[in-house]
Backbone atoms as SQL, in Angstrom:
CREATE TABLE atoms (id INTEGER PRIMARY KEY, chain TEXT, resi INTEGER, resn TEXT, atom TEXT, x REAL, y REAL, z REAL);
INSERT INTO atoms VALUES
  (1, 'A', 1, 'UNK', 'N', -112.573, -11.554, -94.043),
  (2, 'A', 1, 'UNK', 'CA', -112.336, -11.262, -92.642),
  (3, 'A', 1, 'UNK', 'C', -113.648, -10.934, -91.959),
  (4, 'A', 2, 'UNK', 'N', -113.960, -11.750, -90.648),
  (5, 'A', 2, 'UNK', 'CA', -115.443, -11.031, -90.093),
  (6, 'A', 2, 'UNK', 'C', -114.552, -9.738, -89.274),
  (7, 'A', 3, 'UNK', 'N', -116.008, -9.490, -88.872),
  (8, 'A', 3, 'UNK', 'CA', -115.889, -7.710, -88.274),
  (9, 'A', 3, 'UNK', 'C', -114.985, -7.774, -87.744),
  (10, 'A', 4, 'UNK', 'N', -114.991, -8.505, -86.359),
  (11, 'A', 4, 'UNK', 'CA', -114.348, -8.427, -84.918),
  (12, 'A', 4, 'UNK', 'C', -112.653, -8.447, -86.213),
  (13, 'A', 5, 'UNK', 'N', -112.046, -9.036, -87.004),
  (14, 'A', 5, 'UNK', 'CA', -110.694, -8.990, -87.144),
  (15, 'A', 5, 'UNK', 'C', -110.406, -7.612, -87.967),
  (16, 'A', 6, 'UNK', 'N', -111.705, -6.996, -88.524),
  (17, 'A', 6, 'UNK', 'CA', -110.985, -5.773, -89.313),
  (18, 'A', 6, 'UNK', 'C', -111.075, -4.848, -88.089),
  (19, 'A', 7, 'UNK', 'N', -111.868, -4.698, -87.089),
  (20, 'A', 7, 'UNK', 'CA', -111.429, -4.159, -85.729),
  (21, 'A', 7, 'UNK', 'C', -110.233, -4.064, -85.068),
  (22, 'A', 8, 'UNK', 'N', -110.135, -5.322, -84.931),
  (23, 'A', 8, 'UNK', 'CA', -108.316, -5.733, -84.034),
  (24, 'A', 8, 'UNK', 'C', -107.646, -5.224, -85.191),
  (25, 'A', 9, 'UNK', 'N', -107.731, -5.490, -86.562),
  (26, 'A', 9, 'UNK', 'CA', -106.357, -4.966, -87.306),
  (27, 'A', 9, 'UNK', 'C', -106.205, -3.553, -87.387),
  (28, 'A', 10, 'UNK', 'N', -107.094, -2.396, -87.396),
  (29, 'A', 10, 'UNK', 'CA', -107.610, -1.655, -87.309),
  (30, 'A', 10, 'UNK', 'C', -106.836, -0.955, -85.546),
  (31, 'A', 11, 'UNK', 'N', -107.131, -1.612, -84.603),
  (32, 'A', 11, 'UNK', 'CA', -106.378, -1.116, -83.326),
  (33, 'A', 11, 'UNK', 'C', -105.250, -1.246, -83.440),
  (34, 'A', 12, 'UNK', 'N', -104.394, -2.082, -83.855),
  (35, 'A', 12, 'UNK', 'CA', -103.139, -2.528, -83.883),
  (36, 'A', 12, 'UNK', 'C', -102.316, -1.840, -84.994),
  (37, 'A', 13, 'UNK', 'N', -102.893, -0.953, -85.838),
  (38, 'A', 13, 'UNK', 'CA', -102.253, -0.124, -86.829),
  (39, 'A', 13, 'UNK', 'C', -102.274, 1.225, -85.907),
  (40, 'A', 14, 'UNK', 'N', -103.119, 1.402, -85.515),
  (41, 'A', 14, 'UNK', 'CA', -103.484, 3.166, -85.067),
  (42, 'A', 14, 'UNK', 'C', -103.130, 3.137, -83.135),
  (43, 'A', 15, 'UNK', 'N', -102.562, 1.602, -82.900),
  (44, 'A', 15, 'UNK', 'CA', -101.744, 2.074, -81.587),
  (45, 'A', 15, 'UNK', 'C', -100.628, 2.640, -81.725),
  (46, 'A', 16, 'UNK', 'N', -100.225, 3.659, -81.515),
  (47, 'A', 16, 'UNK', 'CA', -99.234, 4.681, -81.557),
  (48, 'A', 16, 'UNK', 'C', -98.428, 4.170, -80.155),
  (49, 'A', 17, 'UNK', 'N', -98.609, 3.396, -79.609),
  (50, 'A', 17, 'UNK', 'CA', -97.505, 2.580, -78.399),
  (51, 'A', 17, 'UNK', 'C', -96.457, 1.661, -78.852),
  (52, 'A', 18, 'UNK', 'N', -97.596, 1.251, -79.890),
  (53, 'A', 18, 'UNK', 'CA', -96.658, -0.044, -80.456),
  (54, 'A', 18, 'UNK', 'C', -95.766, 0.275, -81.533),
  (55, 'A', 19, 'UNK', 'N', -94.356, -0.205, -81.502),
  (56, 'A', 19, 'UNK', 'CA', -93.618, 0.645, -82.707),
  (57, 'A', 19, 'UNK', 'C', -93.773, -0.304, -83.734),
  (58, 'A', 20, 'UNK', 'N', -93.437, 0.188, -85.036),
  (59, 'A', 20, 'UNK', 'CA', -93.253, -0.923, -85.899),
  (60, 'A', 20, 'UNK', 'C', -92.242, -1.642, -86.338),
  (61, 'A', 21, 'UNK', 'N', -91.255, -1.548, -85.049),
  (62, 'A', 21, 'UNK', 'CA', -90.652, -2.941, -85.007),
  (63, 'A', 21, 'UNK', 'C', -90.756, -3.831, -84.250),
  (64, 'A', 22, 'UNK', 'N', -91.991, -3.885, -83.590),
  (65, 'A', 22, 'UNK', 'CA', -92.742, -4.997, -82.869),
  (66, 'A', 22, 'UNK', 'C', -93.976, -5.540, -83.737),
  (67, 'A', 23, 'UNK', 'N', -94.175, -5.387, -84.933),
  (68, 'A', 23, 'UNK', 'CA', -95.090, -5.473, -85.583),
  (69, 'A', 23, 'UNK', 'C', -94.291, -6.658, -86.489),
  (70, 'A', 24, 'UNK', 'N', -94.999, -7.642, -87.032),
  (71, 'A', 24, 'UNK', 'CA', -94.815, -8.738, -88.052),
  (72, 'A', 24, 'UNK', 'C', -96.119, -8.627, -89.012),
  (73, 'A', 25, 'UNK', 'N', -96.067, -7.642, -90.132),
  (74, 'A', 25, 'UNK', 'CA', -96.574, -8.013, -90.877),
  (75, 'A', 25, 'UNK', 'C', -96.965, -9.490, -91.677),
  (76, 'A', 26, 'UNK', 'N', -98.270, -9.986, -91.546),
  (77, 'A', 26, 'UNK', 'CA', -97.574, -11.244, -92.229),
  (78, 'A', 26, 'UNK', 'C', -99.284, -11.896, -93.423),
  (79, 'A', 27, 'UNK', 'N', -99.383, -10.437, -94.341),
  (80, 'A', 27, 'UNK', 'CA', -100.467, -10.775, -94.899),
  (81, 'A', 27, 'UNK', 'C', -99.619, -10.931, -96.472),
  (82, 'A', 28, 'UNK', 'N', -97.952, -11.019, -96.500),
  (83, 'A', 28, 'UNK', 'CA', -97.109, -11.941, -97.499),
  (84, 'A', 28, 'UNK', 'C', -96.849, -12.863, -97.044),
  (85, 'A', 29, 'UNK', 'N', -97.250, -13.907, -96.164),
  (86, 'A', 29, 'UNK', 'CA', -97.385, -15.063, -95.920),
  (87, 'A', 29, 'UNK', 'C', -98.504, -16.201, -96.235),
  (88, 'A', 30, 'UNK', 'N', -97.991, -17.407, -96.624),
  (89, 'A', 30, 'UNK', 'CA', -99.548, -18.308, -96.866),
  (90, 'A', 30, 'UNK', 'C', -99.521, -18.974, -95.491),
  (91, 'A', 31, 'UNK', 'N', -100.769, -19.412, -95.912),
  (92, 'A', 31, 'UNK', 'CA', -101.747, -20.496, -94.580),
  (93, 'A', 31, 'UNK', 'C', -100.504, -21.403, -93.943),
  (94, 'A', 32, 'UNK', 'N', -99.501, -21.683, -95.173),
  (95, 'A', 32, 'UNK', 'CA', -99.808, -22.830, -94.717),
  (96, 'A', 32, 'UNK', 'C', -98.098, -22.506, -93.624),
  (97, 'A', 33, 'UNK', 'N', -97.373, -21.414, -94.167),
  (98, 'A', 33, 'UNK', 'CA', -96.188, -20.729, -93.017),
  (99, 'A', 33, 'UNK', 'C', -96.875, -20.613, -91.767),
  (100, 'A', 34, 'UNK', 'N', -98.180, -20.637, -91.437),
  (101, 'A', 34, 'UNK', 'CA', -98.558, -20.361, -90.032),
  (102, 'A', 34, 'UNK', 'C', -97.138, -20.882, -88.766),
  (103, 'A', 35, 'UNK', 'N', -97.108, -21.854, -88.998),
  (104, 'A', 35, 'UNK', 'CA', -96.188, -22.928, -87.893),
  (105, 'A', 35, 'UNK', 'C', -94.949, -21.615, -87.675),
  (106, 'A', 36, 'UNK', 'N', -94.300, -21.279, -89.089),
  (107, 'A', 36, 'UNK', 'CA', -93.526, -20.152, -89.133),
  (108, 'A', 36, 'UNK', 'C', -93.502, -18.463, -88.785),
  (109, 'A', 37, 'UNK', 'N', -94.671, -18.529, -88.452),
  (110, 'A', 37, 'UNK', 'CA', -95.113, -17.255, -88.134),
  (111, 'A', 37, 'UNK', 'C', -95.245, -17.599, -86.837),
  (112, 'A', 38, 'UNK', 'N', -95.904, -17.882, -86.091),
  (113, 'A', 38, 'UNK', 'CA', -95.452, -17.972, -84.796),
  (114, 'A', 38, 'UNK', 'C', -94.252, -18.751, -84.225),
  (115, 'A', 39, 'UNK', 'N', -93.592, -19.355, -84.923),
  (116, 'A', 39, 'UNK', 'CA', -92.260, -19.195, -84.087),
  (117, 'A', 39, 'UNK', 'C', -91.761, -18.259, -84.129),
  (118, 'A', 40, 'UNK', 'N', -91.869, -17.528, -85.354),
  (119, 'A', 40, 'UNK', 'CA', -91.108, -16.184, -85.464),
  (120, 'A', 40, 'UNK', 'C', -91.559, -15.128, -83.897),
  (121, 'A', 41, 'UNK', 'N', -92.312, -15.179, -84.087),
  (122, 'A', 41, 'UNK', 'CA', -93.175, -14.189, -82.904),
  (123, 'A', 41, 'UNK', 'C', -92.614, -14.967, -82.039),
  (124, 'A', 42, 'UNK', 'N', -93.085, -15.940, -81.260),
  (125, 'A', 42, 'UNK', 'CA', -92.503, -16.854, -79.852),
  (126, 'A', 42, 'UNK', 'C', -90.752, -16.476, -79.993),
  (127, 'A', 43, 'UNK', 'N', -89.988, -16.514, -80.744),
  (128, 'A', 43, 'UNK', 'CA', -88.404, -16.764, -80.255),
  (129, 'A', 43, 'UNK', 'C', -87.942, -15.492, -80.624),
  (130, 'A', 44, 'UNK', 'N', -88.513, -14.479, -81.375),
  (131, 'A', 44, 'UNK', 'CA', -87.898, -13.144, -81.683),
  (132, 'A', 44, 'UNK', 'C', -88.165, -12.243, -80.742),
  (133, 'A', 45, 'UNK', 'N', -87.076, -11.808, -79.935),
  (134, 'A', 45, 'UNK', 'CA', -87.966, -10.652, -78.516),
  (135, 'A', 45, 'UNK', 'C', -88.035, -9.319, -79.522),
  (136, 'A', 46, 'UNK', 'N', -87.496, -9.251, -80.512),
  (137, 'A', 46, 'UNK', 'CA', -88.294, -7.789, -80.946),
  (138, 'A', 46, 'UNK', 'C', -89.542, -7.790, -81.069),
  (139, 'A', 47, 'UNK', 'N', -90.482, -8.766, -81.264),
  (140, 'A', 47, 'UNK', 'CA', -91.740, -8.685, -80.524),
  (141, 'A', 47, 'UNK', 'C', -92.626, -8.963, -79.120),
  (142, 'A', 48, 'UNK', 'N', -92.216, -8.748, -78.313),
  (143, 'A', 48, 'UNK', 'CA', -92.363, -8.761, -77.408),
  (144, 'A', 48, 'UNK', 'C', -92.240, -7.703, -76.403),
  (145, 'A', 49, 'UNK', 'N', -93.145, -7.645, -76.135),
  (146, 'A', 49, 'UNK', 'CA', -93.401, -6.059, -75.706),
  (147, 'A', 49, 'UNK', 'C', -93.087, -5.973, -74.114),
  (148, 'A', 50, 'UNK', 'N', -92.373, -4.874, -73.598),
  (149, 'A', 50, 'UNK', 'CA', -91.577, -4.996, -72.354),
  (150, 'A', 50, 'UNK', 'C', -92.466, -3.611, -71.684);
C-alpha cells in the first residue's frame, strides 16, 4: 500500500461518524471480485451515507 492509502484507511477507521454498518470491509476479497464489490456498494443503501 503507498502512504496516501494507509492514510485514507487510517481516516475511515477512526471516523467516529461513520457507523460500521456503512463500512464494507473488503480486504477478504480478491482482485479479481472488484466488479462485486462495487456493485455491492452502488445498489446497497446501507452504504450510503444520508
Amino acid at each position: 500500500m503507498k502512504e496516501r492509502s494507509v492514510i485514507l484507511l487510517d481516516e475511515f477507521e477512526s471516523n467516529l461518524d461513520l457507523k460500521v454498518d456503512n463500512k464494507l470491509y473488503t480486504n477478504h476479497f480478491t482482485e479479481e471480485q472488484l466488479p462485486e464489490i462495487i456493485s455491492e456498494i452502488i445498489n446497497n443503501e446501507k452504504y450510503r451515507l444520508k
